[in-house]
C-alpha positions in Angstrom: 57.7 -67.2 46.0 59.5 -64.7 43.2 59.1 -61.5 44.4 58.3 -59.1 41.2 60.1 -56.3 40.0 57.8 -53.1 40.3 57.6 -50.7 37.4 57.7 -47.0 37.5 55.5 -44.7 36.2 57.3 -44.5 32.9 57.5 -47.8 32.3 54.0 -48.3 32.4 53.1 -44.9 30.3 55.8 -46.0 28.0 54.3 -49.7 27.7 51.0 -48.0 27.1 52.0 -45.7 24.2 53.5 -49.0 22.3 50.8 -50.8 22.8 48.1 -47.3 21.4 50.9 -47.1 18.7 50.9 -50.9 17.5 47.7 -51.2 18.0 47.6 -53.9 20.1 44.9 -52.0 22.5 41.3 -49.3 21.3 40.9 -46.2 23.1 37.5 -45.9 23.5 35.3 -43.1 20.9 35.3 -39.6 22.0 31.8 -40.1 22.4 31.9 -42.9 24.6 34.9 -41.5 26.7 35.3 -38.1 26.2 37.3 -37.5 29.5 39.7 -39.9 28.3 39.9 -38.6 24.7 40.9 -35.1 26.3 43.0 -36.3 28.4 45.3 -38.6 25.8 45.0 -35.2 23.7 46.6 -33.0 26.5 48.6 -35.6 27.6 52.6 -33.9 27.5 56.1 -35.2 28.5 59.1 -33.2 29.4 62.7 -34.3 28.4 65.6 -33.4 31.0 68.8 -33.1 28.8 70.9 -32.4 32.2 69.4 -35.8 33.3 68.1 -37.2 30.5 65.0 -37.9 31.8 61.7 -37.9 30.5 58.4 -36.5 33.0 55.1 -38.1 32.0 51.9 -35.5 33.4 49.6 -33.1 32.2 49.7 -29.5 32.1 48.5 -26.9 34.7 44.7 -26.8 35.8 44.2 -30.4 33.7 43.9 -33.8 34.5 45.8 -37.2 33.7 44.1 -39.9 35.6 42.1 -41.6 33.2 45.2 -42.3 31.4 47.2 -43.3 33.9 44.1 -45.4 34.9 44.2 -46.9 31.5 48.1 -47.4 31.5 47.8 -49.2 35.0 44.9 -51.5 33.5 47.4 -52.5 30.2 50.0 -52.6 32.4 47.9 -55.6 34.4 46.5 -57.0 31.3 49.9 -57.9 30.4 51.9 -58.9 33.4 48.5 -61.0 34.6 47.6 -62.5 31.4 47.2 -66.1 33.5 45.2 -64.7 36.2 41.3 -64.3 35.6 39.4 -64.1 32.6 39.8 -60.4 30.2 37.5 -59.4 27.9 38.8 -58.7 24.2 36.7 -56.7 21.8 33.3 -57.2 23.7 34.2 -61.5 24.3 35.3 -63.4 27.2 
C-alpha cells in the first residue's frame, strides 16, 4: 500500500484560501455561521523575511478553529474525492 505524503498546516490553509478565492467552495452566511464568519474575518498570517516563512493563526484572545476545521474538511474533500458520498450545494 502507498503510503501518503502528509500536508502541513499551510498547505491545507493555503489549499483552502484558493479554493474561497476561485470559488470552488461557499462559506456559509454570517447568519447561519457567525463563528465562522468572525473567524475568516480575523483570520491573520505573519511573513518571516529572515526565513521566509509564512505563520497561519489568529490574533491574541481569538479563535481559529472553525477555519482550520473547514480547511481540514476541503482538504479531505479533495484528497478523498473516491471515498464516500459528499454533498454539493444541498445534493448527494
Amino acid at each position: 500500500m502507498k503510503k501518503k505524503k502528509s500536508k502541513t498546516k499551510n498547505e491545507i490553509i493555503e489549499g483552502l484560501i484558493l479554493d474561497v478565492n476561485e470559488m470552488s467552495i461557499q462559506i456559509p452566511s454570517k447568519t447561519l455561521f457567525t463563528a465562522l464568519q468572525t473567524e475568516m474575518e480575523t483570520f491573520t498570517y505573519e511573513y518571516n523575511p529572515k526565513t521566509r516563512s509564512v505563520k497561519y493563526g489568529h490574533p491574541n484572545g481569538l479563535h481559529d478553529d472553525t477555519v482550520l476545521s473547514l480547511a481540514i474538511c476541503n482538504y479531505n474533500r479533495k484528497t478523498n474525492k473516491s471515498l464516500g458520498t459528499y454533498a454539493i450545494m444541498g445534493k448527494r
